[in-house]
Structure formats: C-alpha cells, structure tokens
C-alpha positions, 0 to 999 in steps of 0.5 A: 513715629508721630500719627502724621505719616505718609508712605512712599511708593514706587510702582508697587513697592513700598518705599519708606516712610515720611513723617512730620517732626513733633513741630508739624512742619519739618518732614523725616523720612526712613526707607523700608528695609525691603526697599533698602536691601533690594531698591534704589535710592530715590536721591543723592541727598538720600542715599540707601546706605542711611536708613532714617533721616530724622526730621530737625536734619533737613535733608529729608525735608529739603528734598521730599518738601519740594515733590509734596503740594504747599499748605493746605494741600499738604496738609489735607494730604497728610490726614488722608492716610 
C-alpha cells in the first residue's frame, strides 16, 4: 500500500483501510480481517464477502469519496495520519 493511507473506524473498531492509488487521486479501500469475520458492511457497494477494492475499480472511490471533505481538506486529511 502507498504511504497515503487513512484507517476507518467505527466506534472503536478498526474498520479497514483506505488508500490513494499510485495517481494520488482515486481512492481503494480493504476491510480488516477482524472487522470482515465479526463486522458489518459499511455498504451495498462494499459488501464483507470482498475483502479489497483496488483503487482503478472505482467502487471504493465513488462511495468513500462522497463521506470524505473536497481537495485541500482531503488532502490535509491524508497527511495527518
């Protein structure tokens, strides 16, 4: 995975992990195993049975894209973690 990653929560529990793709613009995401034996999907568009959306997919990125701030934000965002 690329050093620009964020993880997910959900209370207290790690979710997965989302990333930029090697462009720096379109998102993946990969849910924890923890979190995929015991969790529930965060989405119909993500559903536990897959475990990673790889980033040129678009399905991770269509769907967390819309949770996450616009540009700079973002970006800020990503740096933080």
């Amino acid at each position: 995975m690329s050093p620009d990653t964020l993880t997910v929560w959900w209370d207290q529990h790690r979710v997965g992990t989302l990333w930029r793709g090697t462009d720096s613009r379109l998102m993946g995401f990969e849910y924890d195993e923890t979190w995929q034996a015991n969790g529930v999907a965060i989405s119909n568009s993500l559903p536990l049975r897959q475990r990673t959306w790889q980033p040129d997919t678009l399905t991770a990125h269509h769907w967390l894209g819309n949770l996450l701030p616009e540009e700079q934000a973002r970006t800020a965002m990503m740096l933080i973690t």
